[in-house]
C-alpha positions as CSV (number, residue, x, y, z in Angstrom):
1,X,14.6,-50.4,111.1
2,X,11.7,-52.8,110.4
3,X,12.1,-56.4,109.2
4,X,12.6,-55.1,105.6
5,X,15.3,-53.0,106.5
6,X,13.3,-50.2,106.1
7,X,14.4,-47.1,108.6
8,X,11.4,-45.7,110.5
9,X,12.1,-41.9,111.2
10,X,9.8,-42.0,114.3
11,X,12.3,-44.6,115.7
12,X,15.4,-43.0,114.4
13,X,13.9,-39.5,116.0
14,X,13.5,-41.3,119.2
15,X,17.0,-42.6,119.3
16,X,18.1,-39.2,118.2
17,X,16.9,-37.8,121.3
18,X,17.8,-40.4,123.6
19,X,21.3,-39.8,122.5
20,X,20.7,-35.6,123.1
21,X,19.5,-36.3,126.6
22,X,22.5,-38.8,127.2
23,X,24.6,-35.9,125.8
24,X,23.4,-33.2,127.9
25,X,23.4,-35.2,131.0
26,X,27.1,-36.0,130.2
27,X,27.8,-32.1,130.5
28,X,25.8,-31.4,133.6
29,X,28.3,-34.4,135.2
30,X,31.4,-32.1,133.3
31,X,30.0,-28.9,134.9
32,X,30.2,-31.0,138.5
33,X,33.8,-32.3,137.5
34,X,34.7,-29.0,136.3
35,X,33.1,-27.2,139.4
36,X,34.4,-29.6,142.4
37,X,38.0,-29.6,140.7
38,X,37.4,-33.5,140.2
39,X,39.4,-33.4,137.2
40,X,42.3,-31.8,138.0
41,X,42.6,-34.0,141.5
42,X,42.8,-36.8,139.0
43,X,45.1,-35.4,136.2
44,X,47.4,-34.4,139.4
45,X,47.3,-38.3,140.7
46,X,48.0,-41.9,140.4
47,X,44.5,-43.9,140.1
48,X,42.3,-43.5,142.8
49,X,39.4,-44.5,144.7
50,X,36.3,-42.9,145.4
51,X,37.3,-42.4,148.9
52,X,40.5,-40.8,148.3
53,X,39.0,-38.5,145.7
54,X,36.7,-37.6,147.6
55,X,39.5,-36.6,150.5
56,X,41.5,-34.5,148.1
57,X,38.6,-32.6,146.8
58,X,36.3,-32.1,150.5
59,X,33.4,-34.1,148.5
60,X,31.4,-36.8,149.6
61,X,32.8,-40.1,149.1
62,X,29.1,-41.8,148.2
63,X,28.9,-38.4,145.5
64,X,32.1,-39.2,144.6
65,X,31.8,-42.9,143.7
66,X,28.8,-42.2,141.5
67,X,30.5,-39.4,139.5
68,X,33.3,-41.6,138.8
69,X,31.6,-45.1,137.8
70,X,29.3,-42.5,135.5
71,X,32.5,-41.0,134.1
72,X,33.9,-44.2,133.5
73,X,30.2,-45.9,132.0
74,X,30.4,-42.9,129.4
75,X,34.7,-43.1,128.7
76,X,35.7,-40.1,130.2
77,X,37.7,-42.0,133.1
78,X,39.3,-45.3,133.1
79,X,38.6,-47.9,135.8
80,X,41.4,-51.0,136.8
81,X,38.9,-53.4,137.6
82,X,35.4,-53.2,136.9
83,X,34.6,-56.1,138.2
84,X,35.8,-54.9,142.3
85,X,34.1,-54.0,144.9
86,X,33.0,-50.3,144.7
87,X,35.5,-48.9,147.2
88,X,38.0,-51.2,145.8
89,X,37.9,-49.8,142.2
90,X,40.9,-47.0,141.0
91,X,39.9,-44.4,139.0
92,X,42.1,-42.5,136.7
93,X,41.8,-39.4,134.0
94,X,43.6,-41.0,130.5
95,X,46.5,-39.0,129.8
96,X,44.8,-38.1,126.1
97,X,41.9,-36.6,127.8
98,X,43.8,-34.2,130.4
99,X,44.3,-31.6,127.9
100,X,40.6,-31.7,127.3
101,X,39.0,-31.5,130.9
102,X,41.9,-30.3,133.3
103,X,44.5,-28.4,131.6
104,X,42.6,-24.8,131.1
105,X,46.1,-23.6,129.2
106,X,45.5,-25.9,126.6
107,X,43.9,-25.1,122.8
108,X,41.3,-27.9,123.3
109,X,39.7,-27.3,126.5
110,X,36.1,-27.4,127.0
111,X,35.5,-28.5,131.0
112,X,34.1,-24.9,130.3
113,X,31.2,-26.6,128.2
114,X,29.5,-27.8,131.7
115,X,29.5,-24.4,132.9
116,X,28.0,-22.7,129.5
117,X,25.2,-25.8,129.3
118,X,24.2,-25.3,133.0
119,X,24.3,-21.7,132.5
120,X,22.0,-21.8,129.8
121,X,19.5,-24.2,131.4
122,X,19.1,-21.4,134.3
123,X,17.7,-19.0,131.6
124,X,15.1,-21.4,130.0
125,X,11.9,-20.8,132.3
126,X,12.1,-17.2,131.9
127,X,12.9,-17.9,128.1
128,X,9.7,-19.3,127.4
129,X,8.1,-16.0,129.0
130,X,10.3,-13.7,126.6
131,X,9.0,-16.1,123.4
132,X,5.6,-14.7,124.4
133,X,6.0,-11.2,124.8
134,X,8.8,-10.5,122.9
135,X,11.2,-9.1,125.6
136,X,14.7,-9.9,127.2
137,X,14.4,-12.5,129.5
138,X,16.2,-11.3,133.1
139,X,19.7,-11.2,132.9
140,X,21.3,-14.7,134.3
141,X,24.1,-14.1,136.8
142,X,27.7,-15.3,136.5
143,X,27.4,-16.5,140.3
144,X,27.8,-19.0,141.2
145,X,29.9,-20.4,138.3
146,X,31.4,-17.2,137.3
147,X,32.3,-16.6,133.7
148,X,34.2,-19.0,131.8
149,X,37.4,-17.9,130.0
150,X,36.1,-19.6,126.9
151,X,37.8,-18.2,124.7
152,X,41.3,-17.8,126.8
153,X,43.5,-20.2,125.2
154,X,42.4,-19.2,121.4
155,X,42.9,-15.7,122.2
156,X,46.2,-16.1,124.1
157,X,48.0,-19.1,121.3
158,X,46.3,-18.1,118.3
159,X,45.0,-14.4,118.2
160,X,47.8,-12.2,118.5
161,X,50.2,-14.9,117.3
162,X,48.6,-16.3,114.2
163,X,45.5,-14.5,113.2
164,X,46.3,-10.9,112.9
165,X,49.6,-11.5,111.7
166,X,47.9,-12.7,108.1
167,X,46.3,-9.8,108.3
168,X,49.0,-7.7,106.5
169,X,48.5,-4.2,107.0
170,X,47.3,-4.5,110.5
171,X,50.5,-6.7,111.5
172,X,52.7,-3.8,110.5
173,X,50.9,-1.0,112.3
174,X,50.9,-3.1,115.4
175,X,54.5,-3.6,115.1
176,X,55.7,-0.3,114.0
177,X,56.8,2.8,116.1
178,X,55.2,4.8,117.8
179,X,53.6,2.1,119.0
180,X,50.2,1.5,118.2
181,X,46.7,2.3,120.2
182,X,44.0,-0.6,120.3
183,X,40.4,0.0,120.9
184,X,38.9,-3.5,122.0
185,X,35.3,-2.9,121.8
186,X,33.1,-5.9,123.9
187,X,36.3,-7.1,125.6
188,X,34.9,-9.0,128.1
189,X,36.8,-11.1,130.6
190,X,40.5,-9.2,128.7
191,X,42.1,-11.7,126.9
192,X,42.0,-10.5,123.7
193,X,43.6,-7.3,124.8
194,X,45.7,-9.0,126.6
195,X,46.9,-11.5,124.2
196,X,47.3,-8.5,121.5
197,X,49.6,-7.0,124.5
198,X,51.9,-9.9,125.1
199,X,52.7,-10.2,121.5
200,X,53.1,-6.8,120.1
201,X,55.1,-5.0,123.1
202,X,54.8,-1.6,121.6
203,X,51.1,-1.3,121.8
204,X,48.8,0.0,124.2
205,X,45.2,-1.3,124.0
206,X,42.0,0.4,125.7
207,X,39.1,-2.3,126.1
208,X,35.5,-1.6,126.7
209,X,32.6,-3.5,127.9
210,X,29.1,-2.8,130.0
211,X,29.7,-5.7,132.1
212,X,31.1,-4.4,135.5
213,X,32.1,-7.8,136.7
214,X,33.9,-8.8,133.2
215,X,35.7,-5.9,133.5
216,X,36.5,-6.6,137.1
217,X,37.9,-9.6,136.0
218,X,39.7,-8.1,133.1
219,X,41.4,-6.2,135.5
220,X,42.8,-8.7,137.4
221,X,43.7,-10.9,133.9
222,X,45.8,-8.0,132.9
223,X,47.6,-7.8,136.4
224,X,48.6,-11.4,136.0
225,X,49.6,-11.5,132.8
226,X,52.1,-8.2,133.8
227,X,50.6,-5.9,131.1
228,X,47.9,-3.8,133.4
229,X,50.3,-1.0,132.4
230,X,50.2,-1.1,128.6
231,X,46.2,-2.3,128.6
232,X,43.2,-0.6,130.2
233,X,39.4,-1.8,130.8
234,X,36.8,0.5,131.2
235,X,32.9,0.0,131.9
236,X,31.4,2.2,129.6
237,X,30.7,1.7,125.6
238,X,33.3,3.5,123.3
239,X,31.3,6.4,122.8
240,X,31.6,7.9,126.5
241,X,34.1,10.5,126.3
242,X,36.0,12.4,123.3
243,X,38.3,9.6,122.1
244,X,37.6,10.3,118.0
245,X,40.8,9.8,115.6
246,X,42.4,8.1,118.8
247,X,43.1,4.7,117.5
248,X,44.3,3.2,114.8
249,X,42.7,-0.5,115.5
250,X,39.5,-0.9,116.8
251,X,38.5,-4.9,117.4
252,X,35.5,-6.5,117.9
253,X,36.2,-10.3,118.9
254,X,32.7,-12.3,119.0
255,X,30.8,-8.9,120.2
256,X,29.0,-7.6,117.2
257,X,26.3,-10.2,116.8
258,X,25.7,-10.2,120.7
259,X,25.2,-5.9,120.3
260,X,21.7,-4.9,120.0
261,X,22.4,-2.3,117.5
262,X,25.7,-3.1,116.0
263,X,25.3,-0.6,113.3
264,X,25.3,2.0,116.0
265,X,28.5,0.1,117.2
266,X,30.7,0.3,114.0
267,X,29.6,3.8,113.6
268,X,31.1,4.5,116.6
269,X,34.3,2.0,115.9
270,X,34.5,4.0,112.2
271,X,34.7,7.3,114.8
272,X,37.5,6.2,116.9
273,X,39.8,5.5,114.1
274,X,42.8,7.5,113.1
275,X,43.8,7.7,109.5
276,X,44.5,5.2,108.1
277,X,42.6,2.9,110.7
278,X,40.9,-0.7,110.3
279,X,38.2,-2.6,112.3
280,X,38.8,-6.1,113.0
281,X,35.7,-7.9,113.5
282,X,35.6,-11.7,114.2
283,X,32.5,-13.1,114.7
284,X,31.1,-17.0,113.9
285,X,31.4,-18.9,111.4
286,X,28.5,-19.2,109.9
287,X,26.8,-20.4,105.8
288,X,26.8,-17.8,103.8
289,X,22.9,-18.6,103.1
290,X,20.6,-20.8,105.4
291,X,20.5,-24.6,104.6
292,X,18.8,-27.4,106.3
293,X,19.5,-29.6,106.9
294,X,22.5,-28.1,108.5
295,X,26.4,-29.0,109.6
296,X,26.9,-29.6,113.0
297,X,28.4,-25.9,113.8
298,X,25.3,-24.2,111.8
299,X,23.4,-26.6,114.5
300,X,25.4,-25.1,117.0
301,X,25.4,-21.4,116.4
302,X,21.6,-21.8,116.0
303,X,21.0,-23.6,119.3
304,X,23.2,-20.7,121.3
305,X,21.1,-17.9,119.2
306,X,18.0,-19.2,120.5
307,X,18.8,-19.9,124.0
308,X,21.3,-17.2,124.5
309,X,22.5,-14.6,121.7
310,X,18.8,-13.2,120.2
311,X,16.8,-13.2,123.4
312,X,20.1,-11.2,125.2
313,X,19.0,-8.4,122.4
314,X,15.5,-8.3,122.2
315,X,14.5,-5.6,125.2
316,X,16.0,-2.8,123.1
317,X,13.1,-1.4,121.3
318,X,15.4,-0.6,118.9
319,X,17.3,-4.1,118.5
320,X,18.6,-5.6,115.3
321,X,18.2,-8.5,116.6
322,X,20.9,-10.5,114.8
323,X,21.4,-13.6,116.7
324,X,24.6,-15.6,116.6
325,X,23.8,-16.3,112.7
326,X,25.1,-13.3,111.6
327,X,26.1,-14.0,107.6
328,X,28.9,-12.0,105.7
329,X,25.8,-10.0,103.5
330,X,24.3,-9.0,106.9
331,X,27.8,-7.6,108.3
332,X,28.5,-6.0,104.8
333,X,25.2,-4.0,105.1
334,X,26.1,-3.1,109.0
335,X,29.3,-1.8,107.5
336,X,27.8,0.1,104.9
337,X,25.0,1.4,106.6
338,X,27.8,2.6,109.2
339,X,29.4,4.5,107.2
340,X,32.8,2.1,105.9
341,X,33.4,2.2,102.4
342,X,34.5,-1.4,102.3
343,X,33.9,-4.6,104.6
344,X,36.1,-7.9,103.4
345,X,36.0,-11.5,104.7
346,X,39.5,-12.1,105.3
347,X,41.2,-15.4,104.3
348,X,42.1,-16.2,107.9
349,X,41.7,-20.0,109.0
350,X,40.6,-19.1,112.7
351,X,38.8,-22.3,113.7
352,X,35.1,-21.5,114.0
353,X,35.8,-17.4,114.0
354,X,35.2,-15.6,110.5
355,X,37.3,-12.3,110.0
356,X,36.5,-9.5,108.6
357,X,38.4,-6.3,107.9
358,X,36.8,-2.8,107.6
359,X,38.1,0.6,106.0
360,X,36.4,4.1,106.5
């Protein structure tokens, strides 16, 4: 702002990125937190120093004290004296922001934001590449970090418990005997499945996915949570096999965007269903047209399709090419083009999930 009180957008674009880098820099020091198990050595302790974090965690104390005045600089920590000496200061994690960055069981959660952001910065070199030639950059590995359960906590408070049961018809199959059989296409790491599981006992859900280690893991999820009896993973897409007028659900939980030729996928779904059937598709939550400027999660869906969701896609020759801004016109016209006679956006307050419900 200039002496007349003017705003200068140069300045103000300047500032803007200043406070970007700040913000990205904040999540690489989460990732660490996240990573080392800083967090949850300090939501399982009375304040400490950086010497005795760094004894309960096998860290470096020097590492240790730097991580912590940063945490502290930015407000993620508190500090009981800022003004002692640096191996006199006691750190703490306030109790509001447990829930946040050490408690994984908990709805708001995102210590898993590190991981995703440092993920996403391993990809970017070869990114630049792909922009050139139009192809798939190499697929990024989950080692070190290994996958984070991002969506664990939604799936297992809200999905099964909150979100399909508004959705009328489906709620009653799930609960009704026989009980039912769930195709869960793109399953992942298992919680969906898992979650549908827990709260309907009666069903049996079958989830797919190409990713040999999610479905490693999904294995293992379904073992703790004492359902590996009633829910199966398989690598392998849903067309491998005869399993046609098998199920009477078929879900697709944040998959269908991510799917290099989703209309091939719901034609497929539309196969597996018994009469009467329903696909469940949630994906983001997205404007129904572009704007721009946008809101801050149009910002975000954009930023993850560019870095992450379209460039995953584009090595098919025969890619769609959605990207995580899939609108309700473009899933309608998926539907339709595989084969359902109707596609509708359901009236289900699901955070930053849109559902949709399709009939053959």
């Amino acid at each position: 702002m200039d002496g007349d009180g003017v705003v200068d957008p140069a300045a103000a674009l300047v500032e803007r990125m200043l406070r970007s880098m700040t913000g990205a820099l904040e999540l690489y020091t989460v990732y660490l937190g996240e990573r080392l198990g800083l967090y949850r050595a300090l939501a399982d302790s009375e304040p400490v120093t950086s010497a005795e974090l760094a004894a309960r965690t096998g860290t470096t104390e020097r590492y240790a004290r730097e991580w912590l005045e940063q945490q502290a600089a930015c407000g993620l920590l508190a500090v009981d004296d800022p003004a002692a000496g640096p191996l006199e200061r006691r750190f703490w994690l306030p109790a509001e922001h447990v829930p946040v960055l050490a408690d994984a069981d908990d709805l708001r959660y995102r210590a898993f934001n590190g991981t995703e952001i440092a993920r996403a910065a391993r990809s970017l070199p070869d990114l630049v590449e792909a922009f050139r030639t139009g192809d798939a950059p190499p697929r990024v590995t989950w080692a070190p970090e290994g996958r984070p359960d991002f969506n664990r906590a939604e799936f297992l408070h809200l999905l099964a418990k909150s979100w399909l049961p508004s959705i009328g018809a489906v709620d009653e199959r799930l609960r009704a005997t026989p009980g039912a059989r769930v195709a869960d296409l793109a399953c992942g790491t298992g919680w969906s499945g898992i979650a549908i599981a827990l709260t309907y006992p009666l069903v049996h859900v079958d989830g797919f996915d190409l990713d040999g280690d999610a479905i490693a893991a999904a294995r293992r999820n379904a073992a703790d949570a004492g359902v590996a009896d009633r829910v199966t993973f398989t690598v392998a897409d849903a067309s491998a096999g005869d399993m046609s007028g098998r199920y009477d659900v078929v879900t697709i939980i944040e998959g269908l965007h991510d799917m290099a030729r989703p209309v091939a996928a719901l034609r497929i779904a539309r196969g597996l269903l018994t009469s009467p059937g329903w696909v469940v598709v949630a994906d983001e939550l997205v404007e129904d047209e572009f704007t721009a400027p946008a809101s801050l999660l149009e910002r975000y869906h954009y930023g993850w399709s560019v870095v992450g969701c379209l460039p995953a896609v584009m090595g098919d020759p025969q890619t769609a090419a959605t990207g995580a801004v899939m609108r309700p016109a473009t899933l309608r016209r998926y539907a339709a083009e595989a084969g359902f006679a109707d596609a509708e956006v359901l009236p289900v307050k699901a955070g930053t999930f849109r559902f949709y419900l399709l009939r053959p």
